[in-house]
Every structure is written in C-alpha cells, then in structure tokens.
C-alpha positions, 0 to 999 in steps of 0.5 A: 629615737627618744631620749627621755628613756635612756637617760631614765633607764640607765640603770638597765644599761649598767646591768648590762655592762655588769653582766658582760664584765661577770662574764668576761671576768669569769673567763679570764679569771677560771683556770683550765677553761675549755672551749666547751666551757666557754661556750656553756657559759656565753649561753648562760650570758647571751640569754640572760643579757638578751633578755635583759635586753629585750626588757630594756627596749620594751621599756623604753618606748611606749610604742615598741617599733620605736626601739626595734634595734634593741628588741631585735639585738635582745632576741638574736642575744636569746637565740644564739645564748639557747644555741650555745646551751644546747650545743655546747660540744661543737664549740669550733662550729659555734665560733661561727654562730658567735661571729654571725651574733657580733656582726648582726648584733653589732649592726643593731648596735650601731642602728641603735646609735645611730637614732641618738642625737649627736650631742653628748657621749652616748651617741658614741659611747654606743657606737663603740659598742657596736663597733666591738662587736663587730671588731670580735666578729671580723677577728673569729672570721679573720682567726678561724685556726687560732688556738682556743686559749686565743679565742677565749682570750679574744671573747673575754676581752671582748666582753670586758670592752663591751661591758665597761662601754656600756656602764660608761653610757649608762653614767653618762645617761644617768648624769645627763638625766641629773644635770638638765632632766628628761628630755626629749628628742628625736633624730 
C-alpha cells in the first residue's frame, strides 16, 4: 500500500478517532441510557464514520482498488449505521449485527495494516485497531445475556480504545510526513 497518502492525509484519520471518542463519550457520559438509545446513536456514528471512511480511502489513492480495505470497511460502517437507524428498537438482535460489524470491519482493519510497511508504529497502531474490533466482537459473541448497562459499558469503551488509536496513527503519520517527507512504498 502507498504510504504517501496516509502520511498527507492524517488528518482524516484524527476525525475519525474524534468522532469515535464524541461517541463513546456521549455513551458513558449520558445518564439514563437505554439500549435503544445506544443503538440510535452508534447509527448517527457508524454512517458518519463510514462515510468519512469512504472519503478517506477514496482519497488516498488514485486508483481506488488500491485502497479496497478501506473503502469496503467504510461501507459496511454505512450499511450497518443505516440498519441501526431504522431499526433502533430491536436492540438485542442488533447486538448481532454489531458483532458481525467488529468482525468484518475489524478483518479489514487488519488487511489494511497489513499492506503497511513494517517500520514505524502505524503498522501497529492500525492493527490495534483492528484488533479492537474484533476484541468487541468476540465479547458481544462471548456475552450475549450480559446486562445492557454492561453492553453500553463495552461499546463506549470500545469506542474510546478505537478512537485514541486512531488519533495515535494519525500523530504518528502526521510527524513522519514532518520528519522525512512523503514517501512512498509498497508491501
């Protein structure tokens, strides 16, 4: 994957980490919180977030099957955030959906980390990423009668994990653009 991109596009990363921090502090931070609610809101995020998402890969490569991963992750972030709105009141079914979303999007997280070169902490710090989502994923499989202050609980501190991730990427791609300018190179 070109790493020209990301180092010049950090900043699109950071939204994203932002808005997942927005939403997992709105969560913790709202007293009274049903499912329902939870649920009304990771829509509002998981659209917002896919299509900011989408944006991203789309401009980070001129050809855009270079950066499938992150196209496809910002989709499935759009589908499943449009699901969430329009089906706010099954919210235990939908915990479902959310678990196939942290697998799926959490596989193309790591895919994406993947195609990075090896040096350097982005490699890494995306991968975390990926692997939070997945970690959320297996603990709604692994959970599935926990409480539902639990499983808001689990969401929002999934989203701040991911969110302070990503704006950990996002510093380090902006310094390295800083520090030894654009390059590029391809695993």
């Amino acid at each position: 994957m070109n790493l020209a991109p990301l180092l010049r596009n950090w900043w699109m990363m950071a939204i994203r980490g932002g808005l997942a921090i927005v939403f997992g502090l709105s969560v913790l931070l709202w007293p009274g919180l049903t499912l329902s609610s939870v649920v009304l809101i990771f829509g509002v995020y998981a659209v917002l977030d896919g299509v900011w998402t989408i944006g991203a890969g789309a401009r980070a490569s001129a050809w855009l099957l270079d950066a499938w991963p992150v196209v496809l992750e910002g989709a499935v972030s759009v589908a499943l955030g449009l699901l969430a709105l329009m089906w706010p009141f099954v919210p235990r079914r939908f915990l479902y959906v959310l678990a196939g979303w942290g697998l799926i999007t959490g596989v193309l997280e790591l895919v994406a980390a993947a195609r990075l070169p090896r040096e350097g902490a982005g490699h890494w710090l995306l991968g975390t990423a990926g692997f939070s989502s997945l970690f959320l994923a297996g603990l709604i499989l692994l959970l599935p009668h926990a409480d539902n202050d639990f499983v808001v609980r689990i969401i929002a501190t999934y989203a701040q994990v991911f969110g302070v991730v990503l704006l950990l990427a996002a510093i380090f791609f902006a310094r390295g653009e800083a520090a030894v300018g654009p390059y590029v190179t391809s695993s």
